[in-house]
C-alpha positions as CSV (number, residue, x, y, z in Angstrom):
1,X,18.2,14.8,9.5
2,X,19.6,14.4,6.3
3,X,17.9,11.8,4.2
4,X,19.5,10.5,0.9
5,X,17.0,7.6,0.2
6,X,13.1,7.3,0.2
7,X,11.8,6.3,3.4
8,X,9.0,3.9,3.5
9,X,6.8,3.6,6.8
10,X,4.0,1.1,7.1
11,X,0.8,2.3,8.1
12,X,-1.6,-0.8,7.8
13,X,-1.7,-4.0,5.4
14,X,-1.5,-2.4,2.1
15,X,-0.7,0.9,2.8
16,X,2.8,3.1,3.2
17,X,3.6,6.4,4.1
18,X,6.7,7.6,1.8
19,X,9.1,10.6,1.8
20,X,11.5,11.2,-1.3
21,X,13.7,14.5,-1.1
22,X,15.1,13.5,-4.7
23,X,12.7,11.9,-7.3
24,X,12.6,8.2,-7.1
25,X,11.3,5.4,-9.6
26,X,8.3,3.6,-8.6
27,X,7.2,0.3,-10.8
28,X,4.2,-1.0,-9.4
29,X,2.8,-4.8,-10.5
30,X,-0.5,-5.7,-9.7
31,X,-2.6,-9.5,-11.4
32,X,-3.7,-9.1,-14.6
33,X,-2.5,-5.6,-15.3
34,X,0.3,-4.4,-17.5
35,X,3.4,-2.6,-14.9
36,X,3.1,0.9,-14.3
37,X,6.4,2.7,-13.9
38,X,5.9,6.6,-12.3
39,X,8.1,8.7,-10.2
40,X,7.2,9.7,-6.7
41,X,9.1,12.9,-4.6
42,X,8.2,14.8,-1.5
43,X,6.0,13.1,1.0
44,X,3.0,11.4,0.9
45,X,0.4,7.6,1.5
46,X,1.3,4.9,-1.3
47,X,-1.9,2.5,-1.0
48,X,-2.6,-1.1,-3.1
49,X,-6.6,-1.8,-3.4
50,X,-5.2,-5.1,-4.7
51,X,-2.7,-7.8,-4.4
52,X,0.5,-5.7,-5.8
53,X,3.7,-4.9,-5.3
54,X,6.0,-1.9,-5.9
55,X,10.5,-1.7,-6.5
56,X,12.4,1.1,-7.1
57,X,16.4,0.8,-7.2
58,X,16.5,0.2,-3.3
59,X,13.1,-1.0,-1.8
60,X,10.3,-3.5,-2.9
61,X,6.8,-3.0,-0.9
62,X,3.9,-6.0,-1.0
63,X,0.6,-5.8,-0.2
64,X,-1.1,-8.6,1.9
65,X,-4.2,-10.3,1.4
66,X,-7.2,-9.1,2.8
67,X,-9.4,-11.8,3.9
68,X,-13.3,-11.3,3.4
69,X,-15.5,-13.1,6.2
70,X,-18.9,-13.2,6.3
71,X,-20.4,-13.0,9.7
72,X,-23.9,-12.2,9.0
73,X,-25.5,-15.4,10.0
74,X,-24.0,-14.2,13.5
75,X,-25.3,-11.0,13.9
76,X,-28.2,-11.3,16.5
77,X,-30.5,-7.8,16.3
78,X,-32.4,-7.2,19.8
79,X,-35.5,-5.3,19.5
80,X,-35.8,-2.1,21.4
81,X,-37.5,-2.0,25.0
């Protein structure tokens, strides 16, 4: 396989799986924080712990919302027998 670009692979909501054989740009944007511009090669996991995104010269990633629930007032604990 011979692979000229960064490959991007989605593993879950806000997190990818990248391969770069050649060094490639990264500028990530996340709310209420200043860009951040590094350079990513070889392989490895890209992950968001907040509403971002990320672009190089040929891909832009997003992260998705991760909605909170509270279920506590369901939780029913049995007592043991």
């Amino acid at each position: 396989m011979d692979l000229k670009e960064i490959l991007w692979i989605t593993l879950r909501r806000n997190a990818w799986i990248y391969v770069a054989l050649v060094p490639e740009h990264l500028t990530v944007l996340c709310m209420r924080q200043k860009p951040t511009d590094t350079e990513i090669t070889g392989s490895g996991v890209l992950t968001f712990l907040s509403v971002s995104s990320g672009y190089g010269n040929i891909f832009i990633i997003r992260s998705l919302p991760i909605p909170c629930v509270n279920n506590a007032d369901k939780d029913i604990n049995q007592p043991f027998i």
